[in-house]
N, C-alpha and C positions, 0 to 999 in steps of 0.2 A: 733697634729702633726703626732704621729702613721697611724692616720687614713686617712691622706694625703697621705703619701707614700702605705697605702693599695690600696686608691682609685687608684693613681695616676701607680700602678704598675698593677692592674688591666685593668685601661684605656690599657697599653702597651699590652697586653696579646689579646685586644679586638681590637686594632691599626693593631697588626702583623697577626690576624682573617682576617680581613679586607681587608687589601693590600692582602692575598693569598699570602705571602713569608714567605718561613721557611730555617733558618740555620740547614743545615743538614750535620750531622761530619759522614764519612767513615773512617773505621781503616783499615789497610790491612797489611800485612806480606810485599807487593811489595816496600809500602813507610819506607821511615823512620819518619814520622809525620802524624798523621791523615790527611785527606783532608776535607777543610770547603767548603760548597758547598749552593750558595743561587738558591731555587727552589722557582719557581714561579709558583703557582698555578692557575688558575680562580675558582673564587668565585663562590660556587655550585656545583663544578661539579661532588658532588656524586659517582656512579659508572662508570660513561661515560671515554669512553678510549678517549684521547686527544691526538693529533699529538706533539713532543718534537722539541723545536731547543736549542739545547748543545750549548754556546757561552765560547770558549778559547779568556780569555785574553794574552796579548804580554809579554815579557821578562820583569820581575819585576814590573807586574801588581798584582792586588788584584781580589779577586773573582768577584766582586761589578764593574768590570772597565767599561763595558758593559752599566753598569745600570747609569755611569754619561751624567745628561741628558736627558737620556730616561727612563719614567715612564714604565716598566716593568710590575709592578703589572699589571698595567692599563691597558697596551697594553697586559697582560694575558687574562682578563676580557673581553675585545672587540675582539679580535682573539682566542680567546678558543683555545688558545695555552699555553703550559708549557713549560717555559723559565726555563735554566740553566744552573749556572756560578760557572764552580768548580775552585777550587784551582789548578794553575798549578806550585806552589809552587816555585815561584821568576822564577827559569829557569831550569824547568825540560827539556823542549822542547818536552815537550811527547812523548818520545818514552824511550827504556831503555838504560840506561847508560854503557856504557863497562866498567868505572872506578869508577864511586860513589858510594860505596855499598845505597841501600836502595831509589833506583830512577828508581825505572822500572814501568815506567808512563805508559806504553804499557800494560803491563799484568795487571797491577792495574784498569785499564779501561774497558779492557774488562770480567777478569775474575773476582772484585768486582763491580767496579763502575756501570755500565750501567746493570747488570743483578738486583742486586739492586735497582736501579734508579729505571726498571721497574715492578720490582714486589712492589716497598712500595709508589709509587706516579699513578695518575690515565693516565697513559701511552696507548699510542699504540704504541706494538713495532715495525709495519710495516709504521710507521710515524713519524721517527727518522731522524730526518738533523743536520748539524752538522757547525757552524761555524768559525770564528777568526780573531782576529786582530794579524800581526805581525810575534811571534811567534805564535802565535795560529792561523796564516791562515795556517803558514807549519804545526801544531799538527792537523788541522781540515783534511784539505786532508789527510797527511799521514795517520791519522787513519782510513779514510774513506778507504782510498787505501789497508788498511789492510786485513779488514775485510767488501766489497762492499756489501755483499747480507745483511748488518745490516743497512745500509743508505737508505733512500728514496732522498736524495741529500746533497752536499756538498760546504760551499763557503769558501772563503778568501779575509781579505779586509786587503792591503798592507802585503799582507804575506811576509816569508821567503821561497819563493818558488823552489828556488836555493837555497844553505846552502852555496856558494861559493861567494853569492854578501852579507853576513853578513857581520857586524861592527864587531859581538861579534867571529867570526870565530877564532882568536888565543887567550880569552880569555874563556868565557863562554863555548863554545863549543868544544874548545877542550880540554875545562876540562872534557868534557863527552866522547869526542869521539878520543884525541890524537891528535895531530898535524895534522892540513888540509895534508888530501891525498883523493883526488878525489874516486878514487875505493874503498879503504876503508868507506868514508863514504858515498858514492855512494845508500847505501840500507838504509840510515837512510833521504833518501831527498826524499819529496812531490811528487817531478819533477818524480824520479825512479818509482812511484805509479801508474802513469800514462796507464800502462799496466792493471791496472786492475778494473780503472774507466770507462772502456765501459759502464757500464749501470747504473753510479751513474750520476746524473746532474751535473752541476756544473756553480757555480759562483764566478767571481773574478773579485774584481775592486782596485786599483791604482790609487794615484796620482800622476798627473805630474811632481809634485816638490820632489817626493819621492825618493829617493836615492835605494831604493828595487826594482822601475820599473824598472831593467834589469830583475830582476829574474822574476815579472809575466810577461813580453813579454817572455822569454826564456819558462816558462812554459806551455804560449798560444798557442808559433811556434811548440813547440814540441806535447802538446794536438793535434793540425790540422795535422802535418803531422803521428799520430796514428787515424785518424779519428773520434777524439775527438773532438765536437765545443761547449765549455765552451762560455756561457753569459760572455762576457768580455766588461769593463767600465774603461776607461781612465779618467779624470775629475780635474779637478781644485783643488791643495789640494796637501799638507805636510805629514809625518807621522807622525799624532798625531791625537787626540781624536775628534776633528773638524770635519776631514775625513771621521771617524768611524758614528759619525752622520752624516753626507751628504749621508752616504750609507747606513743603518742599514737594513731601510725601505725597499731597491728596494732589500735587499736580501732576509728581509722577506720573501715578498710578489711574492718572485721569490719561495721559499720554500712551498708558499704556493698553486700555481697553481700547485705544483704535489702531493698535500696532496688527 
C-alpha cells in the first residue's frame, strides 16, 4: 500500500514536470494573504527567454479561471509562450485600496510580483502582454496604463472598462474606493489610462449580450478620439466563461504578431 501512494505521488511530481505548470506563492508586505499564481511553462525551455501573457481573472474568480477549457500547459508547449494566472484575490480590482488595509494590488505587482515573475521563470522582459476577463480586463489596462514602457501590449475581454457601468459599483467597489463619485474615482478607471497607452497595443472584445458593452464602446470612442485605434471585436456572447473562449485565441495571437 505504502508503495502505492510512493509510486502514485511520484507519478504527480512527474505529471506537474510534464504539463510545465507550477503553483507559485508570492508573499508581500502590499497583500494581506500570499498570492497563488499558476505559471505555465514550455517544456525545455532551459535558458531561452520567452515572451509572457499575465491572464487577470474577473471578480471572484480563481487563479485557474483562464485555464477552464483551455489546455494552457499545451498551448505553453506549441506557442513558446509563458502563461500566467495570479491570484486577484476574489476583488482586489487591482489597483490599491483607499480603505482595506492590506490590498494594494498596484504596488504588489509591480514592485514584487512582476520583477520576480521575471527574474525566477525563463521570461523576456521586453515581451510582456498583459490580459483579462471582467475585472481583470479593467486590472489588465489599468496596469498596463500604469506603467506603459513594461507592456509589449494589452487586452480585455468584457472588461470593466468604465467603473461607472459596474453591477458591483455600490457594493464591491466602494468598499475599496467609497461611494461612486466620478472624480474621485476617476484615477482608479482603465478608461482615465488612456493617456498613456499611445504606444501599448491594444485589444478588446465584447459581447453583445453583455451588460459591460457600454463601457468597451465608451472606451473604444474615447481611445479614437485620443488617437488611439484598439483591435476592437463585438460578437455573439454573454459574460461568462463561453465568451472568454470564443475569444482567448484571437487575443493570443493578436499578442503575438508584436512579439
Amino acid at each position: 500500500m505504502w508503495r502505492f501512494f510512493v509510486i502514485l505521488w511520484v507519478w504527480s511530481l512527474v505529471s506537474l514536470s510534464v504539463c510545465g505548470q507550477e503553483l507559485w506563492v508570492v508573499h508581500s508586505k502590499n497583500l494581506n494573504r500570499a498570492d497563488s499564481t499558476w505559471v505555465f511553462v514550455p517544456a525545455n525551455a532551459g535558458a531561452e527567454k520567452l515572451p509572457v501573457v499575465i491572464l487577470l481573472h474577473g471578480y471572484g474568480g480563481k487563479p485557474r479561471a483562464f485555464g477552464v477549457g483551455l489546455d494552457l500547459a499545451r498551448l505553453a508547449d506549441s506557442l513558446r509562450i509563458v502563461f500566467v494566472c495570479p491570484d486577484g484575490l476574489f476583488d482586489s480590482w487591482y489597483f490599491d485600496s483607499k480603505f482595506v488595509p492590506g490590498s494594494n494590488y498596484e504596488q504588489f505587482f509591480f514592485a514584487d510580483f512582476l520583477p520576480q515573475l521575471l527574474r525566477q521563470f525563463p521570461t523576456d522582459a521586453k515581451r510582456v502582454c498583459i490580459d483579462g476577463f471582467s475585472m481583470g480586463g479593467h486590472g489588465a489596462v489599468f496596469l498596463a496604463s500604469r506603467h506603459p514602457d513594461l507592456f509589449l501590449a494589452a487586452g480585455s475581454i468584457s472588461g470593466t472598462l468604465d467603473l461607472e457601468f459596474s453591477g458591483l459599483r455600490n457594493t464591491s467597489l466602494s468598499k475599496h474606493l467609497g461611494a461612486y463619485n466620478r472624480k474621485i474615482w476617476w484615477p482608479f478607471m482603465a478608461i482615465a489610462g488612456l493617456k498613456n497607452l499611445h504606444t501599448v497595443p491594444l485589444i478588446v472584445s465584447c459581447g453583445l449580450s453583455d451588460p459591460l458593452l457600454p463601457a468597451s464602446r465608451r472606451f473604444v470612442e474615447q481611445a479614437h478620439k485620443q488617437g488611439i485605434m484598439p483591435t476592437y471585436i463585438e460578437a455573439q456572447g454573454k459574460h461568462d466563461g463561453r465568451f472568454v473562449a470564443s475569444q482567448i485565441m484571437a487575443h493570443i495571437h493578436f499578442f503575438e504578431s508584436h512579439f
